[in-house]
One Martini backbone bead per residue (centre of mass of N, CA, C, O) as a GRO file, in nm:
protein
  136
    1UNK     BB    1  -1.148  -0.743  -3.909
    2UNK     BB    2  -0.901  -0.525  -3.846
    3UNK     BB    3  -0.699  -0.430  -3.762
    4UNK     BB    4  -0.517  -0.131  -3.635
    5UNK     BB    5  -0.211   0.065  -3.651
    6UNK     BB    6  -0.020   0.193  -3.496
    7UNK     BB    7   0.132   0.525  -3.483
    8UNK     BB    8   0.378   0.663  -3.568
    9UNK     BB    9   0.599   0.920  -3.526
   10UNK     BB   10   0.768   1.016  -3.793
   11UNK     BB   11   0.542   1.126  -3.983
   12UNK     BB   12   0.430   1.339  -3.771
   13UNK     BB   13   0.680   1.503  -3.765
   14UNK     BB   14   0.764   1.530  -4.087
   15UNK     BB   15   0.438   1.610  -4.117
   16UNK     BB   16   0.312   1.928  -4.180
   17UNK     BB   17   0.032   1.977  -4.349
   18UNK     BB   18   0.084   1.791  -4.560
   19UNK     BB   19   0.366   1.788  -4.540
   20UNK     BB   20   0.710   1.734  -4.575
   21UNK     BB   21   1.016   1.786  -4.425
   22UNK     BB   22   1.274   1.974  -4.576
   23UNK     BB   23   1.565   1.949  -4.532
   24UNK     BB   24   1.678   1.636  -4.439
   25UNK     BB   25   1.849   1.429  -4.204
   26UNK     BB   26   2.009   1.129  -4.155
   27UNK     BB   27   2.172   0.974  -3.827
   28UNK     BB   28   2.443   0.764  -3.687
   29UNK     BB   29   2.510   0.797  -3.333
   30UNK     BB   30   2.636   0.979  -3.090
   31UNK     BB   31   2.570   1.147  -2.750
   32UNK     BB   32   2.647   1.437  -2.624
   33UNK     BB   33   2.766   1.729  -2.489
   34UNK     BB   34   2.725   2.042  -2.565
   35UNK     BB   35   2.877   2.367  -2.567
   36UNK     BB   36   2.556   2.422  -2.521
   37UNK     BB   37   2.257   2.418  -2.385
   38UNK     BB   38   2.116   2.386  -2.734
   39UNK     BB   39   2.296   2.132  -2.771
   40UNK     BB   40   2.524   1.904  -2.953
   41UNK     BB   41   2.691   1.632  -2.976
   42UNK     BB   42   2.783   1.446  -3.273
   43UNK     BB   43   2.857   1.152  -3.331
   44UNK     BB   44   3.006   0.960  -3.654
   45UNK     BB   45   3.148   0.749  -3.471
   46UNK     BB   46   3.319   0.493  -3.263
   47UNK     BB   47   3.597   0.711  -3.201
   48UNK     BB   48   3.494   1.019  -3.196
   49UNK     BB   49   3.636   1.190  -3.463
   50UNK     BB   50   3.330   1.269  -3.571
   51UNK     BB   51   3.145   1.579  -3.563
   52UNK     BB   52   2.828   1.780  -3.471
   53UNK     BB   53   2.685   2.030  -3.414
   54UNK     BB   54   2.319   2.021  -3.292
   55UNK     BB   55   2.062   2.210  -3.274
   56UNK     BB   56   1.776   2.148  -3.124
   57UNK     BB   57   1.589   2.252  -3.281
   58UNK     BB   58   1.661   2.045  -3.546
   59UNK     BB   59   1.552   1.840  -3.416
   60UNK     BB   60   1.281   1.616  -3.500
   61UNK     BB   61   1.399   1.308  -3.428
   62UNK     BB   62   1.449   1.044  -3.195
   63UNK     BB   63   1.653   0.715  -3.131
   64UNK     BB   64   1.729   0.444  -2.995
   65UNK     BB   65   1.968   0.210  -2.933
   66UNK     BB   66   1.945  -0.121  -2.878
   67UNK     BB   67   2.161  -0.384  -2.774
   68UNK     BB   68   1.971  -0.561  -2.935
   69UNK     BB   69   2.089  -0.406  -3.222
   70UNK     BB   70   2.329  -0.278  -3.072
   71UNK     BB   71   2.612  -0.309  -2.858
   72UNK     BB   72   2.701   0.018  -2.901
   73UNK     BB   73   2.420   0.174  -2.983
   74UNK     BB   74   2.281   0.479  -2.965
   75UNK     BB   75   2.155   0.726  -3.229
   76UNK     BB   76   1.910   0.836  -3.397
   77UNK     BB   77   1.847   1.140  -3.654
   78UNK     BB   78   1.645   1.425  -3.726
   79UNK     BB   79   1.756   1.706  -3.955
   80UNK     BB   80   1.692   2.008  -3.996
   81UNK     BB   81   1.874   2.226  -4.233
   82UNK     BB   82   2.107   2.005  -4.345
   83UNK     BB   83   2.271   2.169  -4.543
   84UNK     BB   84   2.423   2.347  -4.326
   85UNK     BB   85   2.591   2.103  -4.175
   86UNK     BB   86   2.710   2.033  -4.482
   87UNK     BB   87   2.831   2.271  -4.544
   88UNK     BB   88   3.019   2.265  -4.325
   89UNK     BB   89   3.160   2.011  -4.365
   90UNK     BB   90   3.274   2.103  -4.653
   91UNK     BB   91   3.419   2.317  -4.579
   92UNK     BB   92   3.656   2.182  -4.360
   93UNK     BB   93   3.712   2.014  -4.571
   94UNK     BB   94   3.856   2.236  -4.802
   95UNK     BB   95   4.039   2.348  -4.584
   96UNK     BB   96   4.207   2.092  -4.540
   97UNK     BB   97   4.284   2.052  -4.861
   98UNK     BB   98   4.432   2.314  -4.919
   99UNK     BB   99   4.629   2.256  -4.700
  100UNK     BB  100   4.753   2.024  -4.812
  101UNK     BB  101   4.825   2.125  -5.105
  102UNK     BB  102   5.032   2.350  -5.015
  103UNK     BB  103   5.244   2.135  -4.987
  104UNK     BB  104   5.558   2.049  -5.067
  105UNK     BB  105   5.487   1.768  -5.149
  106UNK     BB  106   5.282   1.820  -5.342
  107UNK     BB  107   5.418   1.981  -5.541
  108UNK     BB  108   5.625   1.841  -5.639
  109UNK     BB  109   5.417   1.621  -5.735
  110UNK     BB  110   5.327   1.814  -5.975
  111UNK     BB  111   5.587   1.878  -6.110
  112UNK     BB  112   5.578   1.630  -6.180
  113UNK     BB  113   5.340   1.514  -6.371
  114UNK     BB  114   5.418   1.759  -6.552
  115UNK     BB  115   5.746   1.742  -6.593
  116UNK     BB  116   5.841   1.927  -6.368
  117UNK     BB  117   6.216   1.910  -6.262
  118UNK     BB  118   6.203   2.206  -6.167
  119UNK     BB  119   6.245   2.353  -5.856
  120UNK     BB  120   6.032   2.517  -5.711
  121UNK     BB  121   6.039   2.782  -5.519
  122UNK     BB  122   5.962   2.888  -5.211
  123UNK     BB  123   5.603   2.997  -5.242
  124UNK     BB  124   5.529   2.854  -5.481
  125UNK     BB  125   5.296   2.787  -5.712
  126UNK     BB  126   5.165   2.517  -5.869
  127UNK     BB  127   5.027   2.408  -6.177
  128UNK     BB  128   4.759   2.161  -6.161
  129UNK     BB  129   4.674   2.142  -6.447
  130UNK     BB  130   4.866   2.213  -6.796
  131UNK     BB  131   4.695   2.306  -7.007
  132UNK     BB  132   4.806   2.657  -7.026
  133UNK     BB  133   4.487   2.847  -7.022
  134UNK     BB  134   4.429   2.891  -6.686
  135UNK     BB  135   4.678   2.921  -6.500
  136UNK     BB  136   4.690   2.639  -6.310
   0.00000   0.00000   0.00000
């Protein structure tokens, strides 16, 4: 006879009334106090330079990593709702670009790819398209 062996916690958490939790995203990172009492940050990198706020009630599982596993530890997490976390850092990143886009040197760049020699004067948009038909 075979031994049974014990049962995981992920699929407890993941599975709930035989259905997997939809929306769910896992990430490997740092966990620090976050800005409020329900929350955390979650750093996603080794320099702590990029994070995400993540309400507790969001977390459905986490493992903590072990010295024996990784040096510098860490903590993985399984985060449901993940659209929104991702939606938002999607925003933050286009707001980012948006605004690199805007700037004076990338104009000039653009206007050079484009073939047009003549300096647009400050605070016009440079056309990045070139198409001629969507006005871009």
């Amino acid at each position: 006879m075979a031994k049974k062996l014990a049962l995981d916690e992920l699929p407890k958490r993941l599975i709930i009334d035989g259905k997997k939790t939809e929306d769910v995203i896992m990430v490997y990172g740092f966990v620090a106090e976050g800005p409020e009492e329900d929350n955390i940050t979650f750093y996603l990198d080794t320099l702590l330079k990029t994070s995400v706020v993540i309400k507790d009630e969001d977390i459905i599982h986490d493992v903590n990593i072990t010295k024996t596993h990784s040096a510098i530890g860490g903590t993985i997490i399984w985060i449901k709702n993940a659209s929104s976390y991702l939606q938002e850092n999607t925003q933050q990143a286009q707001q980012d670009a948006e605004q690199f886009f805007q700037g004076d040197i990338y104009q000039q760049y653009a206007n050079t790819a484009q073939g047009n020699t003549v300096t647009k004067p400050q605070g016009v948009q440079a056309s990045i398209c070139g198409c001629g038909n969507c006005g871009n």
